[in-house]
NUSE-817041 format. One line per 5 residues: their letters; for each residue x, y, z of N, C-alpha, C. Coordinates in Angstrom, 1 decimal. Each point is the difference from the previous one (the first is absolute). Layout:
NUSE-817041
a = X/Y/Z/X/Y/Z/X/Y/Z ~ ...
***
This chain:
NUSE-817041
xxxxx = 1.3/38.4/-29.9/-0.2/-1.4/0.4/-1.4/-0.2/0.6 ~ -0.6/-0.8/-0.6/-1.5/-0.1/0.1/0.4/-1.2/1.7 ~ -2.0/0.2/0.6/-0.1/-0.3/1.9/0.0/-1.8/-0.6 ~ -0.1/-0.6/-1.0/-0.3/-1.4/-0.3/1.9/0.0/-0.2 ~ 0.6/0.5/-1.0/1.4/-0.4/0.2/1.0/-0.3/1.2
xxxxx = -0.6/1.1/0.6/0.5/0.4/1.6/0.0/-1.3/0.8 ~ -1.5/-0.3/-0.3/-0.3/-1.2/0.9/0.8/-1.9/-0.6 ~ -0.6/0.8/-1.3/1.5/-1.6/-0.4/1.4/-0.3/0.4 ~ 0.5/1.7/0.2/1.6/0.1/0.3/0.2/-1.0/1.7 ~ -1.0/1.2/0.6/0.0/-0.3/1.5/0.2/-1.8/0.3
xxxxx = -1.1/-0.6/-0.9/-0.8/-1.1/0.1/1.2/-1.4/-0.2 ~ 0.4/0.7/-1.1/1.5/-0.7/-0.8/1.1/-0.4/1.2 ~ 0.2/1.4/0.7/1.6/0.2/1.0/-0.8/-0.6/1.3 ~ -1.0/-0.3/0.1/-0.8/-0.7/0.7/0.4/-1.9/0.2 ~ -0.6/0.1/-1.4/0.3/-1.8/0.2/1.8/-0.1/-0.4
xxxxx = 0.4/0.9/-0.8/1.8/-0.1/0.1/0.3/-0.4/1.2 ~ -0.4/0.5/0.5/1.0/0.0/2.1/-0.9/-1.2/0.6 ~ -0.9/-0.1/-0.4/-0.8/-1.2/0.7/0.8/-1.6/-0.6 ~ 0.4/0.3/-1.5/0.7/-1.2/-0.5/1.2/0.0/0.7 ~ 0.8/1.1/0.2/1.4/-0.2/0.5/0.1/-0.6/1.2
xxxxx = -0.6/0.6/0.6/-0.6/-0.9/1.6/0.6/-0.5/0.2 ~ -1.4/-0.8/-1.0/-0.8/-1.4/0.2/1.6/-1.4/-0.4 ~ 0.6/1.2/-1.4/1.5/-0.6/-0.4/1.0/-0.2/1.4 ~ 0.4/0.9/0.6/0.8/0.2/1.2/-0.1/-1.0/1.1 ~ -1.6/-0.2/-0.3/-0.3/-0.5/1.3/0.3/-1.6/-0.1
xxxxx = -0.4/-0.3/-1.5/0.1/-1.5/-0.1/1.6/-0.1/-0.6 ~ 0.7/0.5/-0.2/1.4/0.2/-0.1/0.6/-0.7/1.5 ~ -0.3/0.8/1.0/0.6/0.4/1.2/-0.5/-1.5/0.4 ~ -1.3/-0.6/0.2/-0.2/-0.9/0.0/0.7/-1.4/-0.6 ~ 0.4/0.5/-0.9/0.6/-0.9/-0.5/1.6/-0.4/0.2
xxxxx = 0.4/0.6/0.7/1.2/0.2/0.3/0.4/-0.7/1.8 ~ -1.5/0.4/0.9/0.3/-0.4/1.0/-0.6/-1.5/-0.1 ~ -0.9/-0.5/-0.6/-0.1/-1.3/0.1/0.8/-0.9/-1.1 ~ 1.4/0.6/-0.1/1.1/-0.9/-0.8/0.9/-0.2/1.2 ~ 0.0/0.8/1.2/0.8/0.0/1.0/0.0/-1.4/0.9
xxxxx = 1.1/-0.9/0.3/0.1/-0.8/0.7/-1.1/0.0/1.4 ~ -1.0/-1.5/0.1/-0.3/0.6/0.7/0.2/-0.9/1.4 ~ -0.1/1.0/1.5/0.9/-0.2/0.8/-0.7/-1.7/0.7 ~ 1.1/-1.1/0.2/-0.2/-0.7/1.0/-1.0/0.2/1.3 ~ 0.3/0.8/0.8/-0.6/0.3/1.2/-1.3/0.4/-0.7
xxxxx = -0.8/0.7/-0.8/-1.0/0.0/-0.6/-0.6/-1.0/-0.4 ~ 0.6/-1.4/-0.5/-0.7/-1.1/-0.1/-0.1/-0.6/1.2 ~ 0.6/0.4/1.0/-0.3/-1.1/0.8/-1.2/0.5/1.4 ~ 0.0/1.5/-0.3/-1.3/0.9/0.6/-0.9/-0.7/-0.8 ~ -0.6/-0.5/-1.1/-1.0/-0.2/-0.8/-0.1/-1.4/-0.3
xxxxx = 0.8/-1.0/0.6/-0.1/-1.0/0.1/-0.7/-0.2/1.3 ~ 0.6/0.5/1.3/-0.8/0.3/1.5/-1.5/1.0/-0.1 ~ 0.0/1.1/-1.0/-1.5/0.3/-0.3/-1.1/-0.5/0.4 ~ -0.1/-1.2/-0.7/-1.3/-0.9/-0.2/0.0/-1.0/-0.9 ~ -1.2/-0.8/0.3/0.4/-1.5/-0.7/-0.5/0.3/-1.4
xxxxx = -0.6/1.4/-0.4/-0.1/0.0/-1.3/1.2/-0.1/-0.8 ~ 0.7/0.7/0.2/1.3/0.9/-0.7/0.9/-1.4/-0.1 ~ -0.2/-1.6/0.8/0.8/-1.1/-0.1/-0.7/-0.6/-1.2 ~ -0.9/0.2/-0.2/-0.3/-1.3/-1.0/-0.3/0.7/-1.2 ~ 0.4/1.4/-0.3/0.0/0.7/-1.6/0.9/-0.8/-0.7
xxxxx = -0.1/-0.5/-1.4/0.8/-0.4/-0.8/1.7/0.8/-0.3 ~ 0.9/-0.1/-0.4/0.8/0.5/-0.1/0.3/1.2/-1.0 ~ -1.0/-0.2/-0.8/-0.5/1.0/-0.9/-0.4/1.3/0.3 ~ -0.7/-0.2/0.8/-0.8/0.9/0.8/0.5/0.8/1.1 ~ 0.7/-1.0/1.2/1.0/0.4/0.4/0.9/1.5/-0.6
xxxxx = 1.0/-0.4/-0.8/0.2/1.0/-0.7/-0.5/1.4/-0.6 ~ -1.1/-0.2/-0.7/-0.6/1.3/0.5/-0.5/0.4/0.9 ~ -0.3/-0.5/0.8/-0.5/0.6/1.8/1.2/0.5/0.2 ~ 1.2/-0.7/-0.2/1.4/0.9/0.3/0.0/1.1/-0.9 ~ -0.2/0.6/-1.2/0.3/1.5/-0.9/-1.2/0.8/0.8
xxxxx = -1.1/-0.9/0.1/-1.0/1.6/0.5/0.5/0.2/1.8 ~ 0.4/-1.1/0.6/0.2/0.4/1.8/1.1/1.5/-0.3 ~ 1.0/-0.7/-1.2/1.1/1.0/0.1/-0.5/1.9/-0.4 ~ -0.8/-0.1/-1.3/-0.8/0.9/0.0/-1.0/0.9/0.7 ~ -0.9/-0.9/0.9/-0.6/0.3/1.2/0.9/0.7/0.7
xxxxx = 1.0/-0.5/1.0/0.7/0.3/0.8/0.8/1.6/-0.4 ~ 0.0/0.1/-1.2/1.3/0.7/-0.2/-1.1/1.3/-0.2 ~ -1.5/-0.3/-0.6/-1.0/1.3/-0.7/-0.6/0.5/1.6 ~ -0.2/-1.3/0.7/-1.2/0.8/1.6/1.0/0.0/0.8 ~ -0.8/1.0/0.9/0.4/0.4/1.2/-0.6/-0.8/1.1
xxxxx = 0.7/0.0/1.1/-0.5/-0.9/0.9/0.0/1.3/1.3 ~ -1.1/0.0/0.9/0.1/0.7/0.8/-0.6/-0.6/1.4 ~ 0.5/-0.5/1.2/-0.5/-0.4/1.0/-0.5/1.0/1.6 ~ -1.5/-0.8/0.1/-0.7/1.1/0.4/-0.3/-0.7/2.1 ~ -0.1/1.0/0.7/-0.1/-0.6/1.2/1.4/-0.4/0.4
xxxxx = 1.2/0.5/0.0/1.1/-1.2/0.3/0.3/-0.8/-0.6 ~ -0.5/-0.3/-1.3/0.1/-1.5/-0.3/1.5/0.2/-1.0 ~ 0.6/-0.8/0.1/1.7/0.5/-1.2/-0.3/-1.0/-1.3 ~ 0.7/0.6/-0.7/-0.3/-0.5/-1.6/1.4/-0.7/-0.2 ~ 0.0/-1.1/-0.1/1.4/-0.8/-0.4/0.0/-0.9/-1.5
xxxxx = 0.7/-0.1/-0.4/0.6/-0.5/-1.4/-1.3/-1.6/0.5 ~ 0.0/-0.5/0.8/-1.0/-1.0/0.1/-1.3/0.5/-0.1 ~ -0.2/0.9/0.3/-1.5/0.6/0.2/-0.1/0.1/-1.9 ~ 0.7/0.4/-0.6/-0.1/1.2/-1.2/0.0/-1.4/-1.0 ~ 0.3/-1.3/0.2/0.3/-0.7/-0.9/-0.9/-0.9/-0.2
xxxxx = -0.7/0.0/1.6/-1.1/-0.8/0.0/-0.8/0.2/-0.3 ~ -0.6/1.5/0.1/-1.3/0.6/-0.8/0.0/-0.1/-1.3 ~ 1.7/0.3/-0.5/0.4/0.2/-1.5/-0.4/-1.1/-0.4 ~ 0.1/-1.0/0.4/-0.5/-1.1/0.0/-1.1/-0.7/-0.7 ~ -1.0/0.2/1.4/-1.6/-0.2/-0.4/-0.3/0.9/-0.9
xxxxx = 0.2/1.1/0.0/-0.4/1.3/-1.0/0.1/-0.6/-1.3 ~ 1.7/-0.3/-0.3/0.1/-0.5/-1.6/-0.5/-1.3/-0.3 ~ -0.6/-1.0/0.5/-0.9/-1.0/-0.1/-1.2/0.0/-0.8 ~ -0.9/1.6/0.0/-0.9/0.0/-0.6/0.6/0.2/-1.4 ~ 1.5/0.5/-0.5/0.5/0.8/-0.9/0.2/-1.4/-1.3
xxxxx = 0.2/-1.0/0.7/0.7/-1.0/-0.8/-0.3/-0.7/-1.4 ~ 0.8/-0.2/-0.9/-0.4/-0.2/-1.1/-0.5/1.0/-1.2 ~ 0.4/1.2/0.9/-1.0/1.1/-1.3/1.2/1.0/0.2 ~ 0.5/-0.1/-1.2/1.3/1.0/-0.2/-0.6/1.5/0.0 ~ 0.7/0.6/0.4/-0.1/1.6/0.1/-1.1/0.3/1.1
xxxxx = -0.4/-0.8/0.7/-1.1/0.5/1.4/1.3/-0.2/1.2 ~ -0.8/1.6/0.2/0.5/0.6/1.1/-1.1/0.2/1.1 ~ 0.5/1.1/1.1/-1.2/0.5/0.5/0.8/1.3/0.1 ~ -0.4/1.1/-1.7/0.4/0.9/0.0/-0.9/1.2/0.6 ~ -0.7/-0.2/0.8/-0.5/1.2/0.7/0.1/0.0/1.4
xxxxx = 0.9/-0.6/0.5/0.3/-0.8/1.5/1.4/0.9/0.0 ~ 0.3/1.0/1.2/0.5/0.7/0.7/0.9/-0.3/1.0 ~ -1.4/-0.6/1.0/0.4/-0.3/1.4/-0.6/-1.0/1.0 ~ 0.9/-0.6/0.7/-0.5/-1.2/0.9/-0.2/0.5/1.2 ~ -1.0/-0.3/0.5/0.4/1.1/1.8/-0.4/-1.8/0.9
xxxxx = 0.8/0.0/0.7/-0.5/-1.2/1.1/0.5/-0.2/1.4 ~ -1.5/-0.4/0.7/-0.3/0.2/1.2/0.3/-1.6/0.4 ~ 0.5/0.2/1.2/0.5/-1.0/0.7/-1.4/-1.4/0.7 ~ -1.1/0.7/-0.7/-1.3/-0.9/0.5/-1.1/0.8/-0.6 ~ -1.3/-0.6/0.3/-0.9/0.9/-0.4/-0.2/1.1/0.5
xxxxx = -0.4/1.2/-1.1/0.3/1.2/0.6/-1.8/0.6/-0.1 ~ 0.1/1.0/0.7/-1.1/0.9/-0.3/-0.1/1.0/-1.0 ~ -1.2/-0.1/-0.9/0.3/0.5/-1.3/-1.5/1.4/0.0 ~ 0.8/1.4/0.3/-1.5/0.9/0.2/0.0/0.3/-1.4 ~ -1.4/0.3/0.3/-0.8/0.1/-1.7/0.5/-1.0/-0.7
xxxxx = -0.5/-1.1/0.4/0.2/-1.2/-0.5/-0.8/-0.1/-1.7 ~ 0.7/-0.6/-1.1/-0.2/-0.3/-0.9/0.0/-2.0/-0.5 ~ -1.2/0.2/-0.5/0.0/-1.2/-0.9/0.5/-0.7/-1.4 ~ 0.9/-0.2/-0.1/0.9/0.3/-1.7/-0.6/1.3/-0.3 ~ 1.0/1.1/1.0/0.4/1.4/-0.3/-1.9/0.7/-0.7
xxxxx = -0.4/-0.8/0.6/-1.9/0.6/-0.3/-0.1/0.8/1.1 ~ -0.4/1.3/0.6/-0.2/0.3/1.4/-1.1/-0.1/0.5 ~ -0.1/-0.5/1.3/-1.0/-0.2/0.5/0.2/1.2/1.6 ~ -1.3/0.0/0.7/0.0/1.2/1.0/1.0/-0.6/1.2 ~ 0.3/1.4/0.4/1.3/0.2/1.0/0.0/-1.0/1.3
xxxxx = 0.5/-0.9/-0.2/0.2/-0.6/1.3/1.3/-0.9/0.0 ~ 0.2/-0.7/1.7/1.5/-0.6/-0.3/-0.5/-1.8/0.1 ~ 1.0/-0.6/-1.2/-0.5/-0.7/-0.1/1.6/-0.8/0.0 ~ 0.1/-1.3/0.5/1.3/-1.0/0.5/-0.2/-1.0/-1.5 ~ 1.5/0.4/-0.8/0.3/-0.7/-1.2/1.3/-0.7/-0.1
xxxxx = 0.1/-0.5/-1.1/1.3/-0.8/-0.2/0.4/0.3/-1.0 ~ -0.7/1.0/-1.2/0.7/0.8/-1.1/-1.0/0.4/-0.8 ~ 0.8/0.8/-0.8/-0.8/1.0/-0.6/1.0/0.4/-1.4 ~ -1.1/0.5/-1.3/0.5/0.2/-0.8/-0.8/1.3/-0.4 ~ 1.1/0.8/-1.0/-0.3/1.2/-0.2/0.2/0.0/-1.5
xxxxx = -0.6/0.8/-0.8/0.6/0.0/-1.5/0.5/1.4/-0.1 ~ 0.5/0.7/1.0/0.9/1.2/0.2/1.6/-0.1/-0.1 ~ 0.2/-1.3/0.3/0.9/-1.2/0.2/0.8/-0.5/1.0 ~ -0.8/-0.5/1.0/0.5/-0.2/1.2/-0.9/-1.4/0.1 ~ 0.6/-0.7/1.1/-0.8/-1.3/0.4/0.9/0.2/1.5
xxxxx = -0.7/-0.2/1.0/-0.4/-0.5/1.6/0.4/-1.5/-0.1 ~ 0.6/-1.0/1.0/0.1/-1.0/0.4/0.4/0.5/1.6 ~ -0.3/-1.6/0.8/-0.1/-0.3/0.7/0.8/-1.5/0.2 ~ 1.0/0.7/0.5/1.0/-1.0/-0.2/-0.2/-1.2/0.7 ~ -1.1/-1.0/0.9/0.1/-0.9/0.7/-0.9/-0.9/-1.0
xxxxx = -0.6/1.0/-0.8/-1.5/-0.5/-0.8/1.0/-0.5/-1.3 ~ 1.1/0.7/-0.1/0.1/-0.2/-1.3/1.6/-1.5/-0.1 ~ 0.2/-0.3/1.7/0.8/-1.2/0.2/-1.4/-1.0/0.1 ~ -0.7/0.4/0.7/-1.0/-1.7/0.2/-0.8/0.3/-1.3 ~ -0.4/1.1/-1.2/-0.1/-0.7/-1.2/0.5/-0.7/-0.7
xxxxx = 1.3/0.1/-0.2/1.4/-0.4/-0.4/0.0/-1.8/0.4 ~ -0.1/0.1/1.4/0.0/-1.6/0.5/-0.6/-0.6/-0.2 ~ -0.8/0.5/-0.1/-1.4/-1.4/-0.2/-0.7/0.1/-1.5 ~ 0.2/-0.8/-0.7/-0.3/0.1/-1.7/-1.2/-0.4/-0.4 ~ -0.8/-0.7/1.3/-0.9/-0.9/-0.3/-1.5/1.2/0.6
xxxxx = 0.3/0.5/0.7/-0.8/0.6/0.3/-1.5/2.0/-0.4 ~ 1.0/-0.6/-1.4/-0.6/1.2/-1.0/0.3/1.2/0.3 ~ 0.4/0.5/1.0/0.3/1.5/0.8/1.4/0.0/0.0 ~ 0.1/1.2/-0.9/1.3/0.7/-0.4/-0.1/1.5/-0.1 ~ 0.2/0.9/0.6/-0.3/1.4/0.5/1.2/0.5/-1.6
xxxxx = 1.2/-0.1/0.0/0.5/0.1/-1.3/-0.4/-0.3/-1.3 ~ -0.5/-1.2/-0.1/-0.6/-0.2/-1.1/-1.7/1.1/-0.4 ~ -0.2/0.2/1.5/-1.5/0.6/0.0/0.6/1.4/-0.4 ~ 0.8/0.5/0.6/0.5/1.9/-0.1/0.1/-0.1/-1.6 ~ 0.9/-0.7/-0.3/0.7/-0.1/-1.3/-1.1/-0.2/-1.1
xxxxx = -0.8/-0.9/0.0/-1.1/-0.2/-0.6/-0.7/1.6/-0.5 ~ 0.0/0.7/1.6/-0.6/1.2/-0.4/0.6/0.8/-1.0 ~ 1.4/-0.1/0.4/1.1/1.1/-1.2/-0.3/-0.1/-1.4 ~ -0.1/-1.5/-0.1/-0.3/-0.8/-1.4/-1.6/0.7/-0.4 ~ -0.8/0.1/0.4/-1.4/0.4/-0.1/0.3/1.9/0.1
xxxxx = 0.6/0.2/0.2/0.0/1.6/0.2/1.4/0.9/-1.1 ~ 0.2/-1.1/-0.9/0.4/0.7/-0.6/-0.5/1.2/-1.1 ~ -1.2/-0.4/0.0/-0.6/1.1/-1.2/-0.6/1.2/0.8 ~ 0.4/-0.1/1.4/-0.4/1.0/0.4/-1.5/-0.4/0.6 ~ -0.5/-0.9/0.3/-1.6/-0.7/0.2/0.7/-1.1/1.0
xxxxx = -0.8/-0.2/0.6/-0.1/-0.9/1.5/-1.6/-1.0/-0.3 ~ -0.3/-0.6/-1.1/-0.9/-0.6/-0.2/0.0/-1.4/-0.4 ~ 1.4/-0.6/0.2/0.2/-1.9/-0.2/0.0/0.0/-1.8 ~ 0.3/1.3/-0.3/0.5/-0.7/-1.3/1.0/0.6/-0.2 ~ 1.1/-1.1/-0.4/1.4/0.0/-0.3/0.3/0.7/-1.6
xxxxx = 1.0/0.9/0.1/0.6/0.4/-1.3/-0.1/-1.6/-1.0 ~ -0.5/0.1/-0.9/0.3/-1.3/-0.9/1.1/-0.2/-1.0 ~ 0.8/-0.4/0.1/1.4/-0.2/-0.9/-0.7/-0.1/-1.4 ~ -1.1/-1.1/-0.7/-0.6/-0.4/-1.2/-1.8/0.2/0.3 ~ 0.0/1.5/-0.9/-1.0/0.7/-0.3/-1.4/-1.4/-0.2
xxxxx = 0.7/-1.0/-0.3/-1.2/-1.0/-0.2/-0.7/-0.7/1.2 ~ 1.1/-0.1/1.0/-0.4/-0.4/1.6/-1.3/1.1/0.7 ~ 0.3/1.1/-0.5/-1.4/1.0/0.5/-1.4/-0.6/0.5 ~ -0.4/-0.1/-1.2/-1.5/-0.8/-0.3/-0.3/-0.8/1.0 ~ 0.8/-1.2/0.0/-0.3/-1.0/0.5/0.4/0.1/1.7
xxxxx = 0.8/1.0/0.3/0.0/0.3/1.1/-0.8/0.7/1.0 ~ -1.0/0.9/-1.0/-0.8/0.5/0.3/-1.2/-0.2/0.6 ~ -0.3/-1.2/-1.0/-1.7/-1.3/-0.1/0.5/-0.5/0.6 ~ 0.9/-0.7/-0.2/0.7/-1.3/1.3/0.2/0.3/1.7 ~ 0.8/1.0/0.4/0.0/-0.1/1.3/-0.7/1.1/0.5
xxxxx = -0.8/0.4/-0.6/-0.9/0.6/0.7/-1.4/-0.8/0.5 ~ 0.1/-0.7/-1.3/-1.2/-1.3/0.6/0.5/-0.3/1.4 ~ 1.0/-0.4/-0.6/0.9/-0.8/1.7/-0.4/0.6/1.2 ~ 0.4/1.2/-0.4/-0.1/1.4/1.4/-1.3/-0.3/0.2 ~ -1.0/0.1/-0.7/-1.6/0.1/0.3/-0.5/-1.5/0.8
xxxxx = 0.6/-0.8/-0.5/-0.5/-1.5/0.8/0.9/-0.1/1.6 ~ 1.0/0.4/-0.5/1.2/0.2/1.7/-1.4/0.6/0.5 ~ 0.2/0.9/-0.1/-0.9/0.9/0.8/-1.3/-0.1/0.7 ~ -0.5/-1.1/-1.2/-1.5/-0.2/1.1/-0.1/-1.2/0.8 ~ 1.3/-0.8/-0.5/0.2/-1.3/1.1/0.3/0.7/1.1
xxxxx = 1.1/0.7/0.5/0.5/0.5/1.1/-1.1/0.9/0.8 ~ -1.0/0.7/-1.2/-1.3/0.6/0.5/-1.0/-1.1/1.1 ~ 0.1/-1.4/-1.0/-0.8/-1.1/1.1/0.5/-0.5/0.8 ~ 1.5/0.3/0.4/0.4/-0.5/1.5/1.2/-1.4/-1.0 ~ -0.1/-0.4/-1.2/0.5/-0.9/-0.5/1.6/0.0/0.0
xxxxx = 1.0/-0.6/0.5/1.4/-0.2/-0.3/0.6/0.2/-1.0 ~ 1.3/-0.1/-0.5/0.2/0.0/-0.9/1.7/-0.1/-0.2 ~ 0.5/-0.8/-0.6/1.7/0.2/-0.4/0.7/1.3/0.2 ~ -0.7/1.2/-0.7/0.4/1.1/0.3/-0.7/0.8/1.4 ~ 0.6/0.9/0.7/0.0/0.6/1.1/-1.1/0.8/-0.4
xxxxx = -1.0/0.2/0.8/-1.3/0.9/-0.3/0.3/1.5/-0.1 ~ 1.4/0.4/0.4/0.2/1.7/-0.2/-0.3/0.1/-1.6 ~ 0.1/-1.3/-1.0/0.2/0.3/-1.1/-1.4/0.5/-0.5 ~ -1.0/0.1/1.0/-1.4/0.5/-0.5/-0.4/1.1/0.2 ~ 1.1/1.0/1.0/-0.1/1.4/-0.1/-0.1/0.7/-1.4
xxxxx = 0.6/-0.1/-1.0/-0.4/0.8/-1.2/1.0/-0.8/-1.1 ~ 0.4/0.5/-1.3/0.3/-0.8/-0.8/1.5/0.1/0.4 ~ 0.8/1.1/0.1/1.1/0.3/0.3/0.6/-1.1/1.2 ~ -0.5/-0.2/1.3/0.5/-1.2/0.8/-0.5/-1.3/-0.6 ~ -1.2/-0.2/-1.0/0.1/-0.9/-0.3/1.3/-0.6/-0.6
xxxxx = 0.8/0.7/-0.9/1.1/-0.6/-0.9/1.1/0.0/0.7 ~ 0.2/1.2/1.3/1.0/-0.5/0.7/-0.4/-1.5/1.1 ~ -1.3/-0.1/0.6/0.3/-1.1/0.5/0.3/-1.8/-1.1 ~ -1.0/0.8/-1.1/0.5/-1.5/-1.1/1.2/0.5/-0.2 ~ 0.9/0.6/0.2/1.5/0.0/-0.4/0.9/-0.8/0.8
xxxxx = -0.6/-0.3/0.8/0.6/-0.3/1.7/-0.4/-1.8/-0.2 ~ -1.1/0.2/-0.3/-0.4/-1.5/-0.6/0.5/-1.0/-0.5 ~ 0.1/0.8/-1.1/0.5/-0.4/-1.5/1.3/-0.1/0.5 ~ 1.0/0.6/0.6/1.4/-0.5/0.4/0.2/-1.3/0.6 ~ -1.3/0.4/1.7/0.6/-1.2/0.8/-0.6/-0.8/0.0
xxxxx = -1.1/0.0/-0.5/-1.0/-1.4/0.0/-0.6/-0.3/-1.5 ~ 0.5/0.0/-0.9/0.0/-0.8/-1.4/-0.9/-0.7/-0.4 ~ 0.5/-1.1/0.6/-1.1/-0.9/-0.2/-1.7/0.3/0.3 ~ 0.2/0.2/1.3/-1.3/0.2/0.5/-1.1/1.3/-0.7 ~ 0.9/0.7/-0.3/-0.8/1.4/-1.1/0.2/-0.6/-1.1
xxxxx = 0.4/-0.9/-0.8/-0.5/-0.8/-1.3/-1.2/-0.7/0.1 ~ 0.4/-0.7/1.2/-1.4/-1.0/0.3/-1.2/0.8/-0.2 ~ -0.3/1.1/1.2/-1.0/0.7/0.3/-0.4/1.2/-0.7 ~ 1.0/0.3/-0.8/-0.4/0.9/-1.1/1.2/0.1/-0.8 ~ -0.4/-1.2/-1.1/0.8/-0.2/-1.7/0.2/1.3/-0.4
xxxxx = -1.6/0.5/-0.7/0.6/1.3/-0.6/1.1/1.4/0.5 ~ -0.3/0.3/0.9/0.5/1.2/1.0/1.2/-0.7/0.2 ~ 1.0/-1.4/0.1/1.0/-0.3/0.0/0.4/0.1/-1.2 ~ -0.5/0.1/-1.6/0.4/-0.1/-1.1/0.0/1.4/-0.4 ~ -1.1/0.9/0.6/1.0/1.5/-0.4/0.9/0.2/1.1
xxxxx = 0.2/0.0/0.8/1.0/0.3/1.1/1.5/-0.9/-0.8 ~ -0.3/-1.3/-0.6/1.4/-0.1/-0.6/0.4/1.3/-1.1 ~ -1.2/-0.2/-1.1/0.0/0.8/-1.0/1.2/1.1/0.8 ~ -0.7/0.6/0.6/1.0/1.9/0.3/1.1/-0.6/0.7 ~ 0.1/-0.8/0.9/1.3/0.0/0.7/1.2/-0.8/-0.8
xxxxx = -0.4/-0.6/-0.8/0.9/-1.5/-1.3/0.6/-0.9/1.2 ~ 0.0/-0.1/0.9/0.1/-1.4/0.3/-0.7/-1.3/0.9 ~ 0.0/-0.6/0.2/-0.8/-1.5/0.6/0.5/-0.4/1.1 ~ -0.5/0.9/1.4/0.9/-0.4/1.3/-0.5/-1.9/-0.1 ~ -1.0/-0.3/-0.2/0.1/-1.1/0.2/1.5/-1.2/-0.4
xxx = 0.7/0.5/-0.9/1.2/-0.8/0.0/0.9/0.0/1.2 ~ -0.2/1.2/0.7/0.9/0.3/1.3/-0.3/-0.8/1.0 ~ -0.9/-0.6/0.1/-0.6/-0.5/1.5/0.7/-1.5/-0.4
***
């Protein structure tokens, strides 16, 4: 047996087991979001936030197959004292599956584990979307890992929740990161469902990124929060944050960067408000 056949065999029993999985996994999936789902669960996510009231009915529904899949794939671990209740797990499950909506088969399959702290916590060897920067302690409200973990901060992640209008959503921001870290890169660009979105995502919000960045350089304001001018990676999670709660106002102030931000996510919060 020649070292090239060897390598085909290996290569072969390789992606075999990689398809069965991948079969198993969306099997399994498929099974728990046929499961009735529970009352007390709609009515945790109707108390959520004012987002989660004015989703269409449509939509609704699937935020219900992924909460149920969320909940059933992560782990919840509470840090400091803080206790993890069926409220806690449904709310996050929540926000989390928000960014999921409308796009069949997205998951957040590299997501593990939830760890959350009862307030903001101190984060040593603090990282910037999982970038490292030098050892010091630094007071956060979450954090995202593409190891598969995400940090919350559970007070940060009720008064994101409450207030819709105010662009700051620490969930939508963690979660944003997961979405950006699936290829294994922490650099604001999203796995692309249609190989054709690439391009234009490319030239387009990076322009974006480059003009963010030198307004906030001249002291200038702006719809979105100026963390989004640390690097490209917070830029997409704070326009993620945007693009949810303030719609309108990131159409107005930036058309394009709201027209690919629909592009990847498929839907139009503006109908929600």
């Amino acid at each position: 047996m020649t070292a090239v056949l060897s390598i085909l065999i290996i290569l072969t029993g390789i992606v075999w087991y990689i398809l069965n999985v991948d079969k198993a996994r969306s099997q399994r999936r498929t099974e728990i979001m046929s499961r009735p789902f529970p009352d007390k669960w709609k009515t945790i996510i109707e108390k959520s936030g004012p987002l989660t009231k004015k989703l269409p009915e449509s939509l609704k529904k699937d935020l219900y197959r992924k909460v149920q899949v969320f909940i059933e794939e992560i782990s919840f671990e509470g840090c400091k004292g803080f206790e993890i209740t069926e409220t806690v797990k449904v709310s996050v499950a929540a926000q989390a599956c928000i960014l999921l909506l409308n796009r069949p088969n997205s998951f957040y399959n590299k997501l593990k584990t939830i760890l959350i702290y009862p307030d903001t916590y101190v984060a040593k060897n603090a990282s910037i979307a999982g970038m490292h920067t030098e050892p010091n302690e630094i007071p956060v409200a979450g954090q995202s890992y593409d190891s598969g973990t995400v940090i919350l901060a559970w007070r940060h992640v009720t008064r994101g929740a409450g207030n819709r209008k105010d662009g700051n959503n620490v969930v939508f921001h963690e979660f944003a990161h997961q979405l950006d870290q699936e290829d294994g890169s922490t650099d604001g660009m999203p796995v692309m469902r249609e190989r054709s979105q690439l391009t234009p995502w490319i030239t387009n919000v990076g322009k974006e990124y480059t003009a963010f960045a030198k307004r906030i350089t001249k002291g200038r304001k702006d719809v979105m929060d100026s963390y989004g001018s640390t690097n490209t990676a917070e830029f997409f999670a704070v326009a993620t944050e945007t693009f949810f709660e303030k719609p309108y106002q990131l159409y107005r102030k930036h058309p394009l960067l709201f027209k690919k931000m629909q592009d990847y996510f498929k839907v139009d919060p503006r109908k929600w408000v």
